[in-house]
KOLTORVEX-817174 format. One record per residue (C-alpha): residue in three letters; residue number from 0; z negated, y, x negated. Coordinates in Angstrom, 2 decimals. Layout:
KOLTORVEX-817174
SITE, residuo, num, Z, Y, X
SITE, ALA, NUM, Z, Y, X
...
end
This chain:
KOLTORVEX-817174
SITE, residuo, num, Z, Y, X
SITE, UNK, 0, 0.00, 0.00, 0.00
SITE, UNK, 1, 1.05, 3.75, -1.48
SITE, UNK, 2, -1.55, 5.82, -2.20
SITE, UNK, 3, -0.36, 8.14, 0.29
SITE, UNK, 4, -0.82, 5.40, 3.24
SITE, UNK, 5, -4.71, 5.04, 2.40
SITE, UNK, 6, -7.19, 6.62, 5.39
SITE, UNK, 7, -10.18, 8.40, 4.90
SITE, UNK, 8, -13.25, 7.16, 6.66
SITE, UNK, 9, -12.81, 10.45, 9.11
SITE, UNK, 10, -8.88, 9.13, 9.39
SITE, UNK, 11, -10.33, 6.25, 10.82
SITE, UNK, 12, -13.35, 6.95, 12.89
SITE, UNK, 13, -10.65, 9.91, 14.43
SITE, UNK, 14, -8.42, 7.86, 15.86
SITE, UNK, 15, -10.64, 5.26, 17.20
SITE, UNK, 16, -12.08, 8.18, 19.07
SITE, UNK, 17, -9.01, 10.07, 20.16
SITE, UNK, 18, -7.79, 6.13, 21.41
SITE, UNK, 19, -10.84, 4.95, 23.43
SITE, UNK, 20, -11.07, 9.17, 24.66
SITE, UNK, 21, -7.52, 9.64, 25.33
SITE, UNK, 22, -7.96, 12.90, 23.81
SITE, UNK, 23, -4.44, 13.91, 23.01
SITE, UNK, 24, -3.57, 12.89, 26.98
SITE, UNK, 25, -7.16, 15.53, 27.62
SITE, UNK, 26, -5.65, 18.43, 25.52
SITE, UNK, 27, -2.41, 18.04, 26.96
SITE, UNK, 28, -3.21, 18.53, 30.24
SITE, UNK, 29, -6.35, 21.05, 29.78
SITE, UNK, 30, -5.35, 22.76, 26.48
SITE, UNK, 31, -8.64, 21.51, 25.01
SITE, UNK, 32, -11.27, 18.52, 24.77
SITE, UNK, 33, -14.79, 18.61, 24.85
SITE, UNK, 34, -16.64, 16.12, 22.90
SITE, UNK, 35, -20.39, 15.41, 22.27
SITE, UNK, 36, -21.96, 15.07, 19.09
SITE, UNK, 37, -23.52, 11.19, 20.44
SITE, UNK, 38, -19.80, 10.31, 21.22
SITE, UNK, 39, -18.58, 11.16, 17.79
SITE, UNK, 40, -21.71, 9.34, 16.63
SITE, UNK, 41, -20.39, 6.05, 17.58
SITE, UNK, 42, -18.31, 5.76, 14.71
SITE, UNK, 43, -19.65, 8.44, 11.89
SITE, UNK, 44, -22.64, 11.12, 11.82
SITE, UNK, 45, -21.08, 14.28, 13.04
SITE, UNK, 46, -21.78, 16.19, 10.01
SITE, UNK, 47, -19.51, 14.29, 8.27
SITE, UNK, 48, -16.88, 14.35, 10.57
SITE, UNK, 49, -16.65, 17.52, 11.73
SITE, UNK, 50, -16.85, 19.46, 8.59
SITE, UNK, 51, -13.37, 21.04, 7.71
SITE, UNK, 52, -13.79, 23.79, 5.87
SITE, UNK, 53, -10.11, 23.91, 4.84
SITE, UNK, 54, -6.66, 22.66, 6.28
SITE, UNK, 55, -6.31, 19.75, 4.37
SITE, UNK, 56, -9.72, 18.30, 5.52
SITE, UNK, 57, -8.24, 17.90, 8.82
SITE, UNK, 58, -8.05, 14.21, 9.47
SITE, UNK, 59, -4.11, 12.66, 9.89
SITE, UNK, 60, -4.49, 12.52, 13.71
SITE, UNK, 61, -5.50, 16.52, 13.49
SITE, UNK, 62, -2.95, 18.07, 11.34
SITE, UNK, 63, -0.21, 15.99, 12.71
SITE, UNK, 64, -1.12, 17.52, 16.14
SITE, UNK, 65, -1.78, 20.84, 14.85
SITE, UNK, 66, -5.64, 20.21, 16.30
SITE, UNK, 67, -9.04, 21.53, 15.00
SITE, UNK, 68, -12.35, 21.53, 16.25
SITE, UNK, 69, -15.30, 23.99, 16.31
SITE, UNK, 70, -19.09, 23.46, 17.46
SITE, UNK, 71, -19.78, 25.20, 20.59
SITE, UNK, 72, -23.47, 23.79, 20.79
SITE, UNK, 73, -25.91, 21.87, 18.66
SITE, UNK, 74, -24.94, 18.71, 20.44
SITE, UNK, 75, -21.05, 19.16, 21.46
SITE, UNK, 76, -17.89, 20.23, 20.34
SITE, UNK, 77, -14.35, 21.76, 21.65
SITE, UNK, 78, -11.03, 20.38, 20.57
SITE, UNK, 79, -7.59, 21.95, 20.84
SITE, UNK, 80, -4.52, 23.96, 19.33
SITE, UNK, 81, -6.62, 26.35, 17.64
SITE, UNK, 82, -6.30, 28.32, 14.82
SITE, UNK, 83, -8.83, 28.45, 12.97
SITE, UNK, 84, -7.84, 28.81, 8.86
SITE, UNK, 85, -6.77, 32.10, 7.08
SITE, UNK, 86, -4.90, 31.82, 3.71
SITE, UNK, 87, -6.43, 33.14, 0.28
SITE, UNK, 88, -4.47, 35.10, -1.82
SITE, UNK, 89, -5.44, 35.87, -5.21
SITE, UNK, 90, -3.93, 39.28, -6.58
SITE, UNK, 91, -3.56, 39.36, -10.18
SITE, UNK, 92, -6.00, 41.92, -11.68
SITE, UNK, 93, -8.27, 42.78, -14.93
SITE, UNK, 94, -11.81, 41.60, -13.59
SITE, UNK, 95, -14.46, 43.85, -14.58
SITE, UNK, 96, -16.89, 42.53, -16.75
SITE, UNK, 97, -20.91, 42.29, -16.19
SITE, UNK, 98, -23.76, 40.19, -17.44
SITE, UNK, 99, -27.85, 39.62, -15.84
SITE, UNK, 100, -30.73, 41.04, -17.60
SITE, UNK, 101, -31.62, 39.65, -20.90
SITE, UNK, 102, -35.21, 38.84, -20.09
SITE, UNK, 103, -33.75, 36.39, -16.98
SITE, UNK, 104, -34.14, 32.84, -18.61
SITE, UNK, 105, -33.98, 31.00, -15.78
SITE, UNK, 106, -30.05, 31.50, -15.03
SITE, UNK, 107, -27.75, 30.21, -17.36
SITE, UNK, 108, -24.35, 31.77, -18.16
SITE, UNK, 109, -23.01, 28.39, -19.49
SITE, UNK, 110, -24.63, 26.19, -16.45
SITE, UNK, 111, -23.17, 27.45, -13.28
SITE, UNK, 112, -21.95, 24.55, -11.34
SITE, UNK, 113, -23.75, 25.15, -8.09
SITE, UNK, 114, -22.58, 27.66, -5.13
SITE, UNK, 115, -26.72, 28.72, -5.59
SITE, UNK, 116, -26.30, 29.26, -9.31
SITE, UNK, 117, -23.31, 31.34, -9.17
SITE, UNK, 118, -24.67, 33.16, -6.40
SITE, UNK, 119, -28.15, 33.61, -8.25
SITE, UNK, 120, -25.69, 35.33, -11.37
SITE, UNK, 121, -23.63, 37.51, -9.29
SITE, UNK, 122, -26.92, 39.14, -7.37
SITE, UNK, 123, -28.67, 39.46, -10.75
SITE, UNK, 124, -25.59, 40.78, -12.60
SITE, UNK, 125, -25.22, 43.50, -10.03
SITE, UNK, 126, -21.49, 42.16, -9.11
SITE, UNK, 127, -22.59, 42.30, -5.30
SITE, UNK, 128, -23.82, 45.68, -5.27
SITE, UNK, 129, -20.99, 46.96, -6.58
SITE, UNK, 130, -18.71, 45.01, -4.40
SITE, UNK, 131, -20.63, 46.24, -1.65
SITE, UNK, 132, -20.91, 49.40, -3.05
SITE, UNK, 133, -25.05, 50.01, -2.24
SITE, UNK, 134, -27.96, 48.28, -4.04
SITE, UNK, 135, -28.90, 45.22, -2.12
SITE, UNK, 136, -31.96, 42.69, -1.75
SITE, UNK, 137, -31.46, 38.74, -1.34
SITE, UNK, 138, -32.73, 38.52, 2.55
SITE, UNK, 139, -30.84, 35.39, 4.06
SITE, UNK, 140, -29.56, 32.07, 3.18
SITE, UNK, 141, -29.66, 28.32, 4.97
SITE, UNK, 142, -28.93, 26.89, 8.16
SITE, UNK, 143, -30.30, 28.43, 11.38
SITE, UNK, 144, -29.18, 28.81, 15.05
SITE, UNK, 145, -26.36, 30.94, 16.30
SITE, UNK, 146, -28.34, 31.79, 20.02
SITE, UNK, 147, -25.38, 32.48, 22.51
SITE, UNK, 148, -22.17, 34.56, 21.93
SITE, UNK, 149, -18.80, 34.32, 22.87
SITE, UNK, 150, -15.37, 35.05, 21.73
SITE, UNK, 151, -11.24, 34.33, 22.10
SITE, UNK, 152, -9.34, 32.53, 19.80
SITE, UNK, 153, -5.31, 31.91, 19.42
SITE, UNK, 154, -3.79, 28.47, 19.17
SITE, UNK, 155, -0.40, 27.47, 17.69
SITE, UNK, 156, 1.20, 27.63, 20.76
SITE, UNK, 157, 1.09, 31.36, 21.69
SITE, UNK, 158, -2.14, 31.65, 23.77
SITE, UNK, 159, -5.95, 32.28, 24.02
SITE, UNK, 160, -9.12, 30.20, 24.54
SITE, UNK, 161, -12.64, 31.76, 25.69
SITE, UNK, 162, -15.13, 29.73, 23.93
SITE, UNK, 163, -18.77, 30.10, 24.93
SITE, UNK, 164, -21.40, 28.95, 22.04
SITE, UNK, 165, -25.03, 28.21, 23.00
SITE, UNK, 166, -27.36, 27.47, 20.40
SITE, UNK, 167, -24.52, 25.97, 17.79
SITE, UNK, 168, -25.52, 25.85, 13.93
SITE, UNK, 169, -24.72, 28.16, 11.28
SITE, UNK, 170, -25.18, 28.24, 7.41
SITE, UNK, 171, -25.61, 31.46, 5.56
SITE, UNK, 172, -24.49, 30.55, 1.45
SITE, UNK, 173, -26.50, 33.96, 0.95
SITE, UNK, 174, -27.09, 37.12, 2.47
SITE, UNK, 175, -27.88, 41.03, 1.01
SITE, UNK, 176, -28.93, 43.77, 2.83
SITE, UNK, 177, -28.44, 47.39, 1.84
SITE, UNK, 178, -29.24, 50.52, 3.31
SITE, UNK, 179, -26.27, 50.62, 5.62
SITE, UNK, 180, -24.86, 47.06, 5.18
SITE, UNK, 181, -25.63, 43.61, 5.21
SITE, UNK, 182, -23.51, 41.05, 3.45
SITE, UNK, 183, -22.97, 37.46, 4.78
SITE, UNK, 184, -21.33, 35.81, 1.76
SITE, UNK, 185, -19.15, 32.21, 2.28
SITE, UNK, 186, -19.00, 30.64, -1.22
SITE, UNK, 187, -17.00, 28.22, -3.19
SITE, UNK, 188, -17.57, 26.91, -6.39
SITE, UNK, 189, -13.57, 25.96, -7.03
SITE, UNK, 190, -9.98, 27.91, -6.46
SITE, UNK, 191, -9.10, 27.32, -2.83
SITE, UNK, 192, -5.82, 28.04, -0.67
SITE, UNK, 193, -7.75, 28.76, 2.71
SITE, UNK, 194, -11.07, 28.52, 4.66
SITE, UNK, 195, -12.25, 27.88, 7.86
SITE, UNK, 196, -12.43, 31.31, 9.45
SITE, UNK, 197, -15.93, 30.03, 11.27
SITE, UNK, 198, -17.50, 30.26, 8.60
SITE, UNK, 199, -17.63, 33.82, 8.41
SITE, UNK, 200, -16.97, 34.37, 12.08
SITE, UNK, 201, -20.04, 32.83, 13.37
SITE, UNK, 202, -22.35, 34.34, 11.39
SITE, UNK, 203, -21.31, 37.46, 11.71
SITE, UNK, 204, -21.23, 37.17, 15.84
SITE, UNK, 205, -24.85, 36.10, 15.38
SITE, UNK, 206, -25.94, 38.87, 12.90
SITE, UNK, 207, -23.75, 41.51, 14.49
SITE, UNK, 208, -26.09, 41.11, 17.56
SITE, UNK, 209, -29.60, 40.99, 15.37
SITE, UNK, 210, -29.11, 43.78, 13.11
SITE, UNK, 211, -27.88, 47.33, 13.76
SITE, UNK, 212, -26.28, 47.69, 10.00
SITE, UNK, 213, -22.85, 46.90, 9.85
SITE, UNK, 214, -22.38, 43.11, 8.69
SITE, UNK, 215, -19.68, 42.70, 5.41
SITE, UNK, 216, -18.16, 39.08, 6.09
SITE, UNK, 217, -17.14, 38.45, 2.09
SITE, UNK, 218, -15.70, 35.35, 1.17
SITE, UNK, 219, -16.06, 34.42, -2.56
SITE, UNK, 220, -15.08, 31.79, -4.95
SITE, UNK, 221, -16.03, 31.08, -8.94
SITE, UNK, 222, -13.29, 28.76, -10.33
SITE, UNK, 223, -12.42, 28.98, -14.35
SITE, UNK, 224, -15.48, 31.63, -15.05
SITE, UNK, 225, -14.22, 34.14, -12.51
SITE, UNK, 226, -16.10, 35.38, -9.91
SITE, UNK, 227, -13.73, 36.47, -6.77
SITE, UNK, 228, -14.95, 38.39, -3.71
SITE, UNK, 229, -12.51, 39.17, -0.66
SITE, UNK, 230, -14.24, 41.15, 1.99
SITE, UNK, 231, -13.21, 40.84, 5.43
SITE, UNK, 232, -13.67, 42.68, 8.68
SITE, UNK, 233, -12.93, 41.58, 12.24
SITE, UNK, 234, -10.84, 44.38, 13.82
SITE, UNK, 235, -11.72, 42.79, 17.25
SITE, UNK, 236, -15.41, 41.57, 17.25
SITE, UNK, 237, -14.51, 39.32, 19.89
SITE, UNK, 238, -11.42, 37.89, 18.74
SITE, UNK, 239, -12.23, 35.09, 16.16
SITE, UNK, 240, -7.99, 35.53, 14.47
SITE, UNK, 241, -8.87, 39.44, 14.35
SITE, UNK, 242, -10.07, 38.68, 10.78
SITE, UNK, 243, -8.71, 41.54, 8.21
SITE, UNK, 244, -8.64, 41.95, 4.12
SITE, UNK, 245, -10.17, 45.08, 3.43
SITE, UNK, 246, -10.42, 44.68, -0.42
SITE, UNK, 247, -11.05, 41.79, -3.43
SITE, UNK, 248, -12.07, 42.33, -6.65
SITE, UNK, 249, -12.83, 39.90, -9.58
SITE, UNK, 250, -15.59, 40.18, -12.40
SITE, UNK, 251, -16.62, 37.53, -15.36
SITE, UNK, 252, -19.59, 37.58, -17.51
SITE, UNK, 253, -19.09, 39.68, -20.50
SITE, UNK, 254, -18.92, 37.50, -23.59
SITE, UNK, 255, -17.02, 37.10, -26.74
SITE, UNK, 256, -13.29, 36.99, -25.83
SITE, UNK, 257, -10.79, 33.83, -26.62
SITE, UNK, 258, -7.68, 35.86, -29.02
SITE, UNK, 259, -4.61, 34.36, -29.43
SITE, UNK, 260, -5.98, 33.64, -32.84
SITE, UNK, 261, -8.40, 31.50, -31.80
SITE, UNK, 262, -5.26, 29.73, -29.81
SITE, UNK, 263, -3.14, 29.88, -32.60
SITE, UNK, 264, -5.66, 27.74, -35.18
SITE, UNK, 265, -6.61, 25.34, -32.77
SITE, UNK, 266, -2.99, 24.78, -32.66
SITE, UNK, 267, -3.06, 24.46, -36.41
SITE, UNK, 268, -5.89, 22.50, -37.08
SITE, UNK, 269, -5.09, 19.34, -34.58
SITE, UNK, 270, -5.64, 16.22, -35.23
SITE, UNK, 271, -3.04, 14.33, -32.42
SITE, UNK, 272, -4.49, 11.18, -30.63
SITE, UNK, 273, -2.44, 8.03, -28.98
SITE, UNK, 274, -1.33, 8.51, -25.71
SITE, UNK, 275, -3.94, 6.61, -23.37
SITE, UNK, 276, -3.18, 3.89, -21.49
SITE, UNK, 277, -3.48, 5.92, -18.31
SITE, UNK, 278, -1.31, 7.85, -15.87
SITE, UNK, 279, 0.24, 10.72, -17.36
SITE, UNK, 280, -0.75, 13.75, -15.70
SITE, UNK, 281, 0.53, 15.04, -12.01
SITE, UNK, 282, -1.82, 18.06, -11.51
SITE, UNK, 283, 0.20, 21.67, -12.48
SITE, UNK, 284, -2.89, 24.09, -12.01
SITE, UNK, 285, -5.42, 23.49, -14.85
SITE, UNK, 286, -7.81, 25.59, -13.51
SITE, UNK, 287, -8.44, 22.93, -10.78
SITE, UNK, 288, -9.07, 20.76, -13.36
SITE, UNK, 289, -11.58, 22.42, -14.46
SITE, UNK, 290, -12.78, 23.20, -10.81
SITE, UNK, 291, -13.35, 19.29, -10.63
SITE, UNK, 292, -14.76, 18.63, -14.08
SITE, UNK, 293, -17.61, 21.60, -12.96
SITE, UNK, 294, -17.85, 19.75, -9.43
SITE, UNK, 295, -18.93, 15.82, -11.83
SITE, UNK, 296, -21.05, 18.04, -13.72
SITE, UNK, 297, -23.10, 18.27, -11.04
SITE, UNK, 298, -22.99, 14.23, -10.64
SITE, UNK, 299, -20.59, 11.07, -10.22
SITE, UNK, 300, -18.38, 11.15, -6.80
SITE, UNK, 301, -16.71, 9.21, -5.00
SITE, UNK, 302, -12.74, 9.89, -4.53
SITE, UNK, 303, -13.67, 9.80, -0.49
SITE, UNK, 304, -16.66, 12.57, -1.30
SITE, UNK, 305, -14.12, 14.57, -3.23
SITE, UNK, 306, -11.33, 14.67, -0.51
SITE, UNK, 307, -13.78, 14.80, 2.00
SITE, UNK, 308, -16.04, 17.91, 0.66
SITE, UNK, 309, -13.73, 19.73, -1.72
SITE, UNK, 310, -10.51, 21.57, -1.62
SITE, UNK, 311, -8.37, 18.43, -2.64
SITE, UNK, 312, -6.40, 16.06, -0.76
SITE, UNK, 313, -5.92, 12.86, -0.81
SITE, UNK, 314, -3.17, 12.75, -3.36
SITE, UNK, 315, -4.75, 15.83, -5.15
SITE, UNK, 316, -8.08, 13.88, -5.98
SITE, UNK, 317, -6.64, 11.16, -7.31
SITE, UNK, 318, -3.70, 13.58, -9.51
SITE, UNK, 319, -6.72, 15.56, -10.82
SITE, UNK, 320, -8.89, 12.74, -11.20
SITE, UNK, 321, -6.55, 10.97, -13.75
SITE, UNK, 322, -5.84, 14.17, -15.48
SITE, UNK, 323, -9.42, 14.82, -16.83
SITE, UNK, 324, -9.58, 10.63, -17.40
SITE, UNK, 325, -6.15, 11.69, -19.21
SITE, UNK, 326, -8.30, 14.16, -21.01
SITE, UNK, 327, -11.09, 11.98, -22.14
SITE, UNK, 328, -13.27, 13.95, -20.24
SITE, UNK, 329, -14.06, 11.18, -17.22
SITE, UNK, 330, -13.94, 7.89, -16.48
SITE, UNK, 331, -13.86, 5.23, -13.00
SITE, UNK, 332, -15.87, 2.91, -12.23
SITE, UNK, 333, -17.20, 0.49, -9.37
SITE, UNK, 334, -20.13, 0.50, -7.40
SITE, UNK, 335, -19.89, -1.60, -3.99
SITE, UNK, 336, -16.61, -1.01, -2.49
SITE, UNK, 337, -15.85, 2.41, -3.48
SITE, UNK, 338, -14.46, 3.80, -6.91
SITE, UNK, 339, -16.47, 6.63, -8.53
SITE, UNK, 340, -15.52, 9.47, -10.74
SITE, UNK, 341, -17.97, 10.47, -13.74
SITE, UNK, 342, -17.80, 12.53, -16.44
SITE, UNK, 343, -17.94, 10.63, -19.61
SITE, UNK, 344, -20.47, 12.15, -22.71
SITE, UNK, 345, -17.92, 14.21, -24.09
SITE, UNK, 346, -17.00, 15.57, -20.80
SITE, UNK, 347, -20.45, 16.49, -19.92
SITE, UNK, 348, -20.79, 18.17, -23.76
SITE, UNK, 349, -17.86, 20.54, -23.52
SITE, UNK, 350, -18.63, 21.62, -20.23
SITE, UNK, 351, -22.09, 22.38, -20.93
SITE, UNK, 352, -20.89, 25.04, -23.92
SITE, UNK, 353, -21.16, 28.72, -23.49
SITE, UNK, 354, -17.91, 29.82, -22.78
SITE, UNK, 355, -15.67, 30.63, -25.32
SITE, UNK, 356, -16.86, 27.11, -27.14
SITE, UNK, 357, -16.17, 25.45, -23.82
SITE, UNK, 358, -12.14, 26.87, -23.39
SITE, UNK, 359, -10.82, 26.49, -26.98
SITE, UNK, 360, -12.38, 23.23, -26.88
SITE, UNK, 361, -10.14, 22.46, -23.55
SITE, UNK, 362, -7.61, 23.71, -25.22
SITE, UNK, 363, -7.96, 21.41, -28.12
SITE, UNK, 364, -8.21, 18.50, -25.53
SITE, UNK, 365, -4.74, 19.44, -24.53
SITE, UNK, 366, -2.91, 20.10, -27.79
SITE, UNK, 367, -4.44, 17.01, -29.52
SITE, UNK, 368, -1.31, 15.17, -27.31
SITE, UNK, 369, 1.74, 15.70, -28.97
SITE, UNK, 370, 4.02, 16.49, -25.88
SITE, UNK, 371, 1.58, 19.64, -24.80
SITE, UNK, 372, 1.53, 21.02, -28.65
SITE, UNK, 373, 5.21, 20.74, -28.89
SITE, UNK, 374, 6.10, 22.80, -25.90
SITE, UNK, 375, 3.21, 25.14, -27.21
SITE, UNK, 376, 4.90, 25.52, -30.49
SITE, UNK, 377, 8.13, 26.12, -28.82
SITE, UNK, 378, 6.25, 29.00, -26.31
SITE, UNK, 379, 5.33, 30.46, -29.29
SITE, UNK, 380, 8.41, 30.47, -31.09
SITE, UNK, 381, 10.28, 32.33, -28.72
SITE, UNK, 382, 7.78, 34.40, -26.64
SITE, UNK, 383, 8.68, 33.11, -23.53
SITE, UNK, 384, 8.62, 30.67, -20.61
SITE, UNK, 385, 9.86, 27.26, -22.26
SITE, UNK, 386, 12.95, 25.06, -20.36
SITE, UNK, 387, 11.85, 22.14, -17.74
SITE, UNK, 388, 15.55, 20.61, -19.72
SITE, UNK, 389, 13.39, 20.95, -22.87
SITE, UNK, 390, 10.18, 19.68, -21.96
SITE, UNK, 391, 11.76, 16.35, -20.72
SITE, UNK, 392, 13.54, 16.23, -24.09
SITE, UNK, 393, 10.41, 16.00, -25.89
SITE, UNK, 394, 8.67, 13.86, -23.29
SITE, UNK, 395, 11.08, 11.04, -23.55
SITE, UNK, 396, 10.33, 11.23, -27.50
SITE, UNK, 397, 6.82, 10.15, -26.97
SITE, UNK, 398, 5.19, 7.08, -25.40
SITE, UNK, 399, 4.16, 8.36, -22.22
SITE, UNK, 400, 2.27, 6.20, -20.20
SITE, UNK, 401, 4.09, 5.17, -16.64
SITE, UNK, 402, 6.76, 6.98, -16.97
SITE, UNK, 403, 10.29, 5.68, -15.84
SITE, UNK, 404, 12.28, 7.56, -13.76
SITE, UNK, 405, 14.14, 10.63, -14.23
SITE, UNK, 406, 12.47, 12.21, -11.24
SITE, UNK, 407, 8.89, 11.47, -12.60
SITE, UNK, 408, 9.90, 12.96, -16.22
SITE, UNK, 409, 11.16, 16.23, -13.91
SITE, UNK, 410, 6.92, 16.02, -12.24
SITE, UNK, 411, 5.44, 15.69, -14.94
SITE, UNK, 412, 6.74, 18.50, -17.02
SITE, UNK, 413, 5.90, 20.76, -14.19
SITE, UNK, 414, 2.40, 19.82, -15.34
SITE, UNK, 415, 3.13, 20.73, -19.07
SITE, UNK, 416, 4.52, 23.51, -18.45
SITE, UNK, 417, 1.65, 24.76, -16.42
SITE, UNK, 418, -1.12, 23.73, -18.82
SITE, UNK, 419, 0.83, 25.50, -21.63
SITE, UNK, 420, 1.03, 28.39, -19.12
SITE, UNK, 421, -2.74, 28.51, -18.94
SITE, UNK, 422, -3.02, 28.54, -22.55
SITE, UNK, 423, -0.96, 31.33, -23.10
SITE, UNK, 424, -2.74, 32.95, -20.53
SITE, UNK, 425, -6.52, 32.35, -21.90
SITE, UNK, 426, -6.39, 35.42, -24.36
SITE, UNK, 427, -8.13, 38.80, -22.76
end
């Protein structure tokens, strides 16, 4: 069976439920389904099954159907064409650069692989006061109850829902009051392509009506040492697709900056290894690489847990997954019936380096294969963008693991070329 053709357990438990339901016959009659939390609890706990905080989280039987779902109450659940995801788009810009007192020991620079870490940083560095642009105290963060609200939202097929909510759950990553505002912050310790607009929408229904300040929805995300913030408004309170970017802006810790010197004798200085006995890598962004390297620091997952809880897919997590086992930075192994993902010693060592030590050491991980420090060398040669023609050149004069057809050589060197890219791209 492809890869492609293996279910998740949410796959599964889904469309036993929309079967024995007849949900899809429900929706297409009523424009929605209703669904209790005990129902859904025949076949998985609810929390697991209902959390999809981006698109491709949506089980098979979802997306195919252009379906989501949203919690109306602490016990039930409404179905139907909704939309519910906005896009992220990252603007290219220089971040600014900031750093937390010096007499803070308790937050590391070089150990933030938690969404409370990175949050803990960014309060403490000052980032979120001047994001928000007023000095701000740490006032909210956890689960807690939404009360009752209500609000419209548009589905893929050109018209509105009224959704009433009564007592449903929300989770605040952290919250920070000023004088005027107060900031409701949805975080994400990796790159992402979208969220879940509930996630902001809910809780700022539910503080909108506690507070009079006016509540900052910000949505932020720390992938490859960069801390991102997007703030958001809702030009029509009630409206849950009224969502609107009002500004982003990126920081990073100040620390001692990667030249392309420091590039340049790595480069030098490389002692080449064999090509492992594993699949050569399908997985262009190295930055997400990183993203899951930080994610196993924090401990050994499952490929289901990764797909399940993290901005991959299904072929993602397993693409990503053999590129830092490509690496040497992580390894498989068995436990039951599931496969788990771990870092191996080395991989936990060079991500626990302060920074600088941490990405010419990644870099060195790279150009010790022979295929990556040729296309380098050829980047650098002529100051420019190399060929996909000449990357498959000098593929098909190394032994690359798994690699037969002219259509996988033409994959793959997307992925050198895009490591190389980041490379290039590392000096500030």
């Amino acid at each position: 069976m492809g890869e492609e053709m293996v279910k998740t357990k949410n796959d599964a438990a889904w469309e036993q439920l929309f079967d024995k339901y007849r949900i899809l016959q429900h929706i297409e009659q009523n424009g929605f389904y209703e669904i209790t939390a005990d129902a859904i609890r025949q076949y998985r706990e609810p929390r697991l099954m209902c959390k999809f905080d981006h698109k491709n989280h949506l089980p098979d039987i979802f997306a195919n159907h252009q379906l989501s779902i949203l919690p109306i109450s602490r016990s039930a659940y409404v179905i139907g064409h909704f939309s519910t995801f906005a896009e992220v788009t990252y603007k290219k810009m220089k971040p600014q650069a900031m750093n937390i007192p010096h007499d803070i020991e308790t937050i590391k620079a070089d150990d933030l692989y938690s969404e409370s870490a990175v949050l803990h940083f960014a309060y403490h560095s000052g980032m979120i006061d001047d994001f928000l642009g007023e000095e701000t105290r740490h006032t909210v963060s956890g689960r807690m109850g939404a009360g009752k609200f209500a609000y419209d939202i548009a589905s893929h097929r050109g018209h509105r829902k009224h959704i009433y909510v009564n007592g449903a759950q929300i989770e605040v990553d952290g919250g920070y009051e000023g004088k005027t505002r107060f900031a409701i912050i949805e975080a994400k310790k990796e790159t992402v392509k979208d969220f879940n607009v509930r996630q902001l929408f809910y809780p700022f229904k539910v503080w909108k009506k506690r507070i009079t300040k006016e509540v900052v929805p910000i949505f932020f995300t720390h992938s490859n040492d960069i801390f991102r913030f997007f703030m958001y408004t809702f030009m029509d309170e009630n409206v849950f697709n009224s969502y609107h970017l009002v500004k982003q802006k990126d920081y990073v810790i100040s620390h001692q900056k990667i030249t392309v010197a420091d590039i340049v004798n790595v480069a030098k200085s490389i002692r080449f290894v064999p090509e492992p006995r594993v699949p050569f890598p399908q997985a262009d962004s190295f930055a997400r690489v990183i993203d899951l390297l930080g994610l196993l620091y924090q401990g050994d997952m499952s490929k289901n847990e990764i797909t399940e809880n993290y901005n991959f897919d299904k072929r993602q997590t397993d693409y990503y997954s053999n590129a830092c086992i490509y690496l040497g930075l992580a390894q498989k192994y068995s436990e039951g019936d599931e496969m788990k993902i771990a870092l191996t010693d080395e991989g936990r060592r060079v991500m626990a380096l302060p920074y600088r030590e941490k990405y010419v050491t990644l870099v060195e991980k790279i150009l010790e294969h022979r295929v990556f420090h040729d296309v380098y060398n050829e980047y650098m040669r002529n100051g420019q963008d190399v060929s996909k023609d000449f990357v498959v050149e000098r593929m098909k004069q190394h032994d690359l693991y798994g690699i037969a057809s002219e259509s996988t050589f033409q994959r793959r060197a997307s992925t050198i070329i895009g490591w190389v890219k980041w490379i290039t791209d590392l000096p500030e």
